[in-house]
PAMI-219041 format. One record per residue (C-alpha): residue number from 0; chain; residue in one letter; y, z, x. Coordinates in steps of 0.25 Angstrom, whole numbers, plus 2048, in hexadecimal, padded with zeros to 3 digits. Layout:
<rec><i>NUM</i><ch>A</ch><aa>a</aa><Y>Y</Y><Z>Z</Z><X>X</X></rec>
...
//
This chain:
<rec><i>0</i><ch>A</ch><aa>x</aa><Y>800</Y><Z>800</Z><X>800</X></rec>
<rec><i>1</i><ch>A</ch><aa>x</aa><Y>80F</Y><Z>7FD</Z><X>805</X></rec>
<rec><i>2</i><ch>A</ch><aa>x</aa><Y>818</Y><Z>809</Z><X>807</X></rec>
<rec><i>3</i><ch>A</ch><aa>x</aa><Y>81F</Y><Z>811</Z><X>7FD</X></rec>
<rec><i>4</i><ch>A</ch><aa>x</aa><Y>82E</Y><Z>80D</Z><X>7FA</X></rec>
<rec><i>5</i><ch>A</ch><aa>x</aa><Y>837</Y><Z>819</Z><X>7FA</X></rec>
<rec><i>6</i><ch>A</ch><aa>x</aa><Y>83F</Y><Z>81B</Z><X>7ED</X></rec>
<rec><i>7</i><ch>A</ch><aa>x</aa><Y>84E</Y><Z>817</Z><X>7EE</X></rec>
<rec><i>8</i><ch>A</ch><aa>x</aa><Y>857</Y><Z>825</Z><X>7EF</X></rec>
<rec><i>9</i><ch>A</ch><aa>x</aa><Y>85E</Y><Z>825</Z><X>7E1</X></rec>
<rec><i>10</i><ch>A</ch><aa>x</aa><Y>86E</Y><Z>828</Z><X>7E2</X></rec>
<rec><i>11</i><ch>A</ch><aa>x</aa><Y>878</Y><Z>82B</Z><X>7D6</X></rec>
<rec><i>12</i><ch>A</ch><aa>x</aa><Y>882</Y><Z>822</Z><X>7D1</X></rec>
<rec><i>13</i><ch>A</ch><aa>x</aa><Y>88D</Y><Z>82A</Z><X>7DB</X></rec>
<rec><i>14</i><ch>A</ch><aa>x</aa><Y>884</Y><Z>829</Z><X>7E8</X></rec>
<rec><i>15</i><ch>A</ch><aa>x</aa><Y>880</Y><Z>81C</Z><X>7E4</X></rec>
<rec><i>16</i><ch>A</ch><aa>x</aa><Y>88E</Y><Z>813</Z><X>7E7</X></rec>
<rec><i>17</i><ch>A</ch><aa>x</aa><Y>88C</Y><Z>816</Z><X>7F6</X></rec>
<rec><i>18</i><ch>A</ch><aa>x</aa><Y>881</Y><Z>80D</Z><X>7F5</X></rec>
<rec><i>19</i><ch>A</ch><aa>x</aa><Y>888</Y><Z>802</Z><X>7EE</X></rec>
<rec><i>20</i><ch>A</ch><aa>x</aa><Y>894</Y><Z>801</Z><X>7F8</X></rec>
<rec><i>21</i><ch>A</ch><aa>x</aa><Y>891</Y><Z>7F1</Z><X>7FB</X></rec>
<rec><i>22</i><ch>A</ch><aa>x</aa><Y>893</Y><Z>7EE</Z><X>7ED</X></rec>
<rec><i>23</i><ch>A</ch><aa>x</aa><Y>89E</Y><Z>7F6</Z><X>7EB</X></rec>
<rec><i>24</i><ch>A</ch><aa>x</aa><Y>8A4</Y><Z>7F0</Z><X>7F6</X></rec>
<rec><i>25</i><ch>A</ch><aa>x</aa><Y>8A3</Y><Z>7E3</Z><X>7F2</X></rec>
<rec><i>26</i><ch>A</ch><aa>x</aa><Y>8A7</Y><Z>7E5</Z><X>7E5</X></rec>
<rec><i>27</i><ch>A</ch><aa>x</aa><Y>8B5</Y><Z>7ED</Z><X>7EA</X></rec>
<rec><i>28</i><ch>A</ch><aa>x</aa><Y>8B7</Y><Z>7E0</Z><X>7F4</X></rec>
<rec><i>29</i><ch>A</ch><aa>x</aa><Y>8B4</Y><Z>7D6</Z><X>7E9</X></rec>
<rec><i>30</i><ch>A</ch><aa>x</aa><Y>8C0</Y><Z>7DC</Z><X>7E1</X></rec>
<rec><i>31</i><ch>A</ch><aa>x</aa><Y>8CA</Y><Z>7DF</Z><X>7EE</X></rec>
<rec><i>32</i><ch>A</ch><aa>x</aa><Y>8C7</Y><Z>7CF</Z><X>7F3</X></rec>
<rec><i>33</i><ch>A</ch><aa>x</aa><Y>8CC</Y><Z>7CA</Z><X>7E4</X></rec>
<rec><i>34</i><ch>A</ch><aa>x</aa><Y>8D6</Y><Z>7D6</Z><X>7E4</X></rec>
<rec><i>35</i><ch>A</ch><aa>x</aa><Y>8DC</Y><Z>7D2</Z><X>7F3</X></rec>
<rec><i>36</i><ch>A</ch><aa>x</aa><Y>8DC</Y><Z>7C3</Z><X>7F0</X></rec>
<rec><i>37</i><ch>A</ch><aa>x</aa><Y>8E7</Y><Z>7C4</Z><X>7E4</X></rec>
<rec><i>38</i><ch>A</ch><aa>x</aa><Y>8F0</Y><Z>7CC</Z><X>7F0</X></rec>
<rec><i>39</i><ch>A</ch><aa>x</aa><Y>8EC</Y><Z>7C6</Z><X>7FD</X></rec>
<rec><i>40</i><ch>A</ch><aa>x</aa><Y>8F4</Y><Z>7B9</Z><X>802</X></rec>
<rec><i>41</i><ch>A</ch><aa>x</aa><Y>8E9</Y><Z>7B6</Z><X>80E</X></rec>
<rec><i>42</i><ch>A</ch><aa>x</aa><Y>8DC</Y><Z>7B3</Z><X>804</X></rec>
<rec><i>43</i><ch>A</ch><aa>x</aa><Y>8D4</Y><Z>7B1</Z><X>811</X></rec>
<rec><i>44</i><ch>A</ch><aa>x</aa><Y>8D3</Y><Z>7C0</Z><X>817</X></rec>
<rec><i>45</i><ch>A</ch><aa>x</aa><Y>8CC</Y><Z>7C2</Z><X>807</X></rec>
<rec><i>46</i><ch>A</ch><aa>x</aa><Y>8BD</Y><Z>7BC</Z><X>80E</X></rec>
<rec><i>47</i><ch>A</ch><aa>x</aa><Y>8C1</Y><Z>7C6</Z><X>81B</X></rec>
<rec><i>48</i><ch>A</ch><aa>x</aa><Y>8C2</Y><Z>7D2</Z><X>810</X></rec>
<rec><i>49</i><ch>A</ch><aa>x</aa><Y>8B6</Y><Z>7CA</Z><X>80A</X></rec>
<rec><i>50</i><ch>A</ch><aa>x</aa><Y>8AD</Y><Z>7CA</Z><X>818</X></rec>
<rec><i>51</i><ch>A</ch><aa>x</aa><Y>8B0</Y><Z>7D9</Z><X>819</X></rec>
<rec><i>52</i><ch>A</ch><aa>x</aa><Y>8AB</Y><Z>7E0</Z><X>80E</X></rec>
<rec><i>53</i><ch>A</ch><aa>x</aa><Y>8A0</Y><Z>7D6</Z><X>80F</X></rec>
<rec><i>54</i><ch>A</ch><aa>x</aa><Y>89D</Y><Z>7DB</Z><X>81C</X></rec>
<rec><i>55</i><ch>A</ch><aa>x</aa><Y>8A0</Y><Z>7EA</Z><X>819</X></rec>
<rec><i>56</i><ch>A</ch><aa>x</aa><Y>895</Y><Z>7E8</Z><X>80B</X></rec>
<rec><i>57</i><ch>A</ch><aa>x</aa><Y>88B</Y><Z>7E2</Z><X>817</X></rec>
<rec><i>58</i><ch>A</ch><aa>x</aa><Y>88B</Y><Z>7F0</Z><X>81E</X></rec>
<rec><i>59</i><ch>A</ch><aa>x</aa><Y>88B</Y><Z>7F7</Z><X>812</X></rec>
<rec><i>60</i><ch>A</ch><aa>x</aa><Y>881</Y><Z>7F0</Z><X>80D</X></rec>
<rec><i>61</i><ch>A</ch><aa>x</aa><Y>877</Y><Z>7F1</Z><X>81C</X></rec>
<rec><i>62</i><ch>A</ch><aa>x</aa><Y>87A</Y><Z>800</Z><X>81C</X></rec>
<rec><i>63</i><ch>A</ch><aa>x</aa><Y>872</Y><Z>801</Z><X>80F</X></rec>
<rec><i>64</i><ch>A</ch><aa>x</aa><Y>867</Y><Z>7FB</Z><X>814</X></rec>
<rec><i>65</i><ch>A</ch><aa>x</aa><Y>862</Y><Z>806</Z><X>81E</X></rec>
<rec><i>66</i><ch>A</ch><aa>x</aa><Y>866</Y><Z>811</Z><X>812</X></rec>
<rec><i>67</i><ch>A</ch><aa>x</aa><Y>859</Y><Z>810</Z><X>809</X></rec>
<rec><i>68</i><ch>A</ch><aa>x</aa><Y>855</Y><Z>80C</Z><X>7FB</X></rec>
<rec><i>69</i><ch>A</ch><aa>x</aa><Y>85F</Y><Z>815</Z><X>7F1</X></rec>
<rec><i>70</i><ch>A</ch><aa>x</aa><Y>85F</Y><Z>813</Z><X>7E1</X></rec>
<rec><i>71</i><ch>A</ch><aa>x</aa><Y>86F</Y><Z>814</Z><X>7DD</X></rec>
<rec><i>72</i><ch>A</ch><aa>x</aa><Y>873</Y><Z>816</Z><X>7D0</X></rec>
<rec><i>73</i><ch>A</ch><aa>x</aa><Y>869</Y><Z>820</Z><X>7CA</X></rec>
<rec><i>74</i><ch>A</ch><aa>x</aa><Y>85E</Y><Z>815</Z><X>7CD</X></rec>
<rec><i>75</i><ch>A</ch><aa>x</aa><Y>868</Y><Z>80A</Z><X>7C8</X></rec>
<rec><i>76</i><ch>A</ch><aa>x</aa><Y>867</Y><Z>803</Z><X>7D4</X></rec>
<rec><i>77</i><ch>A</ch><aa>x</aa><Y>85E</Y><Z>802</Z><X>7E0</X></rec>
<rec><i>78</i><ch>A</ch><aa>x</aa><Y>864</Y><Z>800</Z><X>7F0</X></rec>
<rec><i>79</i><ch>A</ch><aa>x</aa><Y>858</Y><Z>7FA</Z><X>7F9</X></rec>
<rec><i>80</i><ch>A</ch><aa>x</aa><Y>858</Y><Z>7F2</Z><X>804</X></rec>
<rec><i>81</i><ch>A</ch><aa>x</aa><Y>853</Y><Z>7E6</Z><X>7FC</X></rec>
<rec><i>82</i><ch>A</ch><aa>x</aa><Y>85F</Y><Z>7E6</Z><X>7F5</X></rec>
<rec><i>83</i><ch>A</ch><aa>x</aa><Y>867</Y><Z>7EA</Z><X>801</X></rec>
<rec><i>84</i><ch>A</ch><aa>x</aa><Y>862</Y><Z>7DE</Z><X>808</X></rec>
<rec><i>85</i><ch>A</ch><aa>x</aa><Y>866</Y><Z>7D5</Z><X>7FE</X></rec>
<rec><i>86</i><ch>A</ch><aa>x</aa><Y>875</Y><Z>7D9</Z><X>7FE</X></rec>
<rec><i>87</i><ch>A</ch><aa>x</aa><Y>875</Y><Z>7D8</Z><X>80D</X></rec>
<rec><i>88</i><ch>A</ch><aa>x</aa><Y>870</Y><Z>7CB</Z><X>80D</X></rec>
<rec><i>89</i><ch>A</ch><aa>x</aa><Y>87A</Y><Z>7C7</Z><X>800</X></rec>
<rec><i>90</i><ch>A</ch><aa>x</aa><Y>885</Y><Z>7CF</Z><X>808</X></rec>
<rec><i>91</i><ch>A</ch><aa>x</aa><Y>882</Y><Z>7C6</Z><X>815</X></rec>
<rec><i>92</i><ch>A</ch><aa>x</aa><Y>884</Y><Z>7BA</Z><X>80F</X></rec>
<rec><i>93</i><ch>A</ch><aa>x</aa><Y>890</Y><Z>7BD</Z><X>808</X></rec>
<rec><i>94</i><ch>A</ch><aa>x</aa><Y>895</Y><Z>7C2</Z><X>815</X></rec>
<rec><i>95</i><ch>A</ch><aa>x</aa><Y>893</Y><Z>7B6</Z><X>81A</X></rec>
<rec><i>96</i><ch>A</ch><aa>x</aa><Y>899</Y><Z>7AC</Z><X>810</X></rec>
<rec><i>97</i><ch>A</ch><aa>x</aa><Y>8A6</Y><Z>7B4</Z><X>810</X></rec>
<rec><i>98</i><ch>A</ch><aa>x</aa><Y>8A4</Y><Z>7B2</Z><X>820</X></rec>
<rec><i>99</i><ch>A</ch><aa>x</aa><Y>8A3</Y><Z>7A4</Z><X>81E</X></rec>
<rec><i>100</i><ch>A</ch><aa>x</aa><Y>8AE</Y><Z>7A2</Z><X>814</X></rec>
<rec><i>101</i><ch>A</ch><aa>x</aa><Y>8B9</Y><Z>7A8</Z><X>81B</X></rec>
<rec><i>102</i><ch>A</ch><aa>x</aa><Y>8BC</Y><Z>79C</Z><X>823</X></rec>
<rec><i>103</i><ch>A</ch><aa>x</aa><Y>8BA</Y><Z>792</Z><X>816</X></rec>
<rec><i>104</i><ch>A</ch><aa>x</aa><Y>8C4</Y><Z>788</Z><X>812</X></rec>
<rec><i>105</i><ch>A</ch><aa>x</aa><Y>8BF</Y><Z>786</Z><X>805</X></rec>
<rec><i>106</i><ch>A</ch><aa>x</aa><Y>8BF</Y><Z>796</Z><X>802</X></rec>
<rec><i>107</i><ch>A</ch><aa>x</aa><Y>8D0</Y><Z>796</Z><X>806</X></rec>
<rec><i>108</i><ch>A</ch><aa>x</aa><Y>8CF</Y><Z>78C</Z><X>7FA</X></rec>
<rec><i>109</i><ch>A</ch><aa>x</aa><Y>8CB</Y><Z>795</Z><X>7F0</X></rec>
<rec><i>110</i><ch>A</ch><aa>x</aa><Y>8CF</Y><Z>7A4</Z><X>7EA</X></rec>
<rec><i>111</i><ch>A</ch><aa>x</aa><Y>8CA</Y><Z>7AA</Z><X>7F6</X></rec>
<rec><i>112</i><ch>A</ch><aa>x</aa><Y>8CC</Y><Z>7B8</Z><X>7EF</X></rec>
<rec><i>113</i><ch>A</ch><aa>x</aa><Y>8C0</Y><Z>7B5</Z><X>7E5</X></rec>
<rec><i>114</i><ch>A</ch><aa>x</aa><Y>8B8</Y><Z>7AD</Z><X>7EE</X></rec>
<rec><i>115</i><ch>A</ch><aa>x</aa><Y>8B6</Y><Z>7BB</Z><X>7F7</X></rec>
<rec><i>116</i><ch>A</ch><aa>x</aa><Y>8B6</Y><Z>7C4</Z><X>7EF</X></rec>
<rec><i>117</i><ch>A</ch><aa>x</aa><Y>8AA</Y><Z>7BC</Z><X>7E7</X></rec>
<rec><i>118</i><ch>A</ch><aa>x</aa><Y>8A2</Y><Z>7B7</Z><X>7F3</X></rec>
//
């Protein structure tokens, strides 16, 4: 027989949001990116804010993978390295579309503000 798999440990609704800090922060940038492009005059340092909370989500995200399987929520919602891989690898390749669209002609052309924040 394989080996046992230990149960996730089970948090409250509180002690839950620590676990959660990627999609919060993607969710606060996606509202700061459309907020800063009705202010800012340089649309272009918008994919810089863009490529650093990126960045910043990817860290978060890798320093869940060592932390074990946890179940948030009162059991609501389950944090294991399955679905951590799949938000790391979702997160690289977002990474590296904003990477290669900071340089883009056709991307100047457009509302950069929305094209950010949605990518």
């Amino acid at each position: 027989m394989g080996a046992a798999m230990a149960a996730p440990t089970h948090l409250g609704n509180l002690s839950s949001l620590g676990w959660l800090l990627p999609e919060i922060l993607l969710s606060l940038a996606v509202v700061a990116i459309f907020l800063l492009d009705l202010v800012v005059e340089n649309k272009e340092r918008l994919g810089d804010v863009a490529l650093g909370v990126m960045a910043i989500a990817i860290v978060l995200i890798t320093r869940l993978l060592w932390a074990g399987d946890r179940s948030l929520f009162e059991n609501s919602v389950v944090v294991d390295g399955f679905g951590l891989y799949f938000k790391l690898l979702v997160g690289l390749a977002a990474f590296g579309a904003i990477w290669m669209s900071l340089g883009s002609r056709e991307v100047r052309r457009t509302d950069q503000g929305e094209y950010w924040g949605i990518l």
